[in-house]
C-alpha positions in Angstrom: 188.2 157.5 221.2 189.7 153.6 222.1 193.0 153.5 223.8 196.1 153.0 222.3 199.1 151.6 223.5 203.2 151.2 222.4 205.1 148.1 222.9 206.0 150.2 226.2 203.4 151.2 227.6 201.1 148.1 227.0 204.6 146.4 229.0 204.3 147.9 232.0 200.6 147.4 231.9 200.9 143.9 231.5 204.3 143.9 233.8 206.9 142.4 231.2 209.2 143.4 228.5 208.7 145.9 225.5 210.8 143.9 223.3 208.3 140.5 224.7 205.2 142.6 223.2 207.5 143.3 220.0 208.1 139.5 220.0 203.7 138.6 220.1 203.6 141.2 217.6 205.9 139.5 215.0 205.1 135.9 215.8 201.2 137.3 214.9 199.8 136.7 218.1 199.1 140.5 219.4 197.6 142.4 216.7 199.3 145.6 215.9 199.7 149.1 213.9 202.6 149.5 211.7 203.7 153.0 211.4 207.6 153.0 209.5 209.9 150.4 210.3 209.8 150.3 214.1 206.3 152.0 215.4 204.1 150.2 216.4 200.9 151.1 217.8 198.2 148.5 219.6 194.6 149.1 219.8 192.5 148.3 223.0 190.6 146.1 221.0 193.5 144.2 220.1 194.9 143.5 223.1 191.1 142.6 224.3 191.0 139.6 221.7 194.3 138.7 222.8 193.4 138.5 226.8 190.2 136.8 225.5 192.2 134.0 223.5 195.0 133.5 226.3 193.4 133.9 229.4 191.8 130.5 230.8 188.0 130.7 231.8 187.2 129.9 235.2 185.2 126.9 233.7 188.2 125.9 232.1 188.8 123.0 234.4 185.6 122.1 235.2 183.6 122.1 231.7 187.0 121.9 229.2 188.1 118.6 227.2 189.1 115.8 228.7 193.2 114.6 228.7 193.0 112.2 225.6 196.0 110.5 224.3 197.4 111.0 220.7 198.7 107.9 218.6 202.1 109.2 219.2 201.6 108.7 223.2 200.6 105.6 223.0 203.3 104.3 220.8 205.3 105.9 223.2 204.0 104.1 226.4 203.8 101.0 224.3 207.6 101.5 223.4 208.9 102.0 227.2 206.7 99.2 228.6 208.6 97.0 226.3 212.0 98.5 227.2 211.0 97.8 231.3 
């Protein structure tokens, strides 16, 4: 049987707050069991997908996108070499 975890336990396994888990949980980014108004119960699978999508790969660096700047930036840089 996969583990399961409350907003406590999977806390002290990740060393922060129950009420932070609570807070991934309603902002959707930790997937989560609803059992009555204030249960909630994680799978292991769940918080696998959620270390895969917010942990950085250690080819992150190395093999990710380059630093590209948005139209917004620009305008911005644009704006404050005018200003100097």
């Amino acid at each position: 049987m996969n583990k399961v975890y409350s907003p406590t336990t999977l806390a002290e396994a990740w060393g922060c707050s129950a009420q932070h888990i609570r807070n991934l949980i309603r902002r959707g980014e930790l997937e989560a069991i609803r059992f009555g108004p204030k249960l909630y119960r994680i799978t292991e699978q769940a918080v696998g997908e959620f270390t895969c999508r917010n942990t950085a790969s250690s080819n992150t660096a190395k093999n990710g996108p380059s630093p590209s700047r948005t139209k917004a930036d620009s305008a911005f840089a644009a704006r404050l070499a005018r200003m100097t």
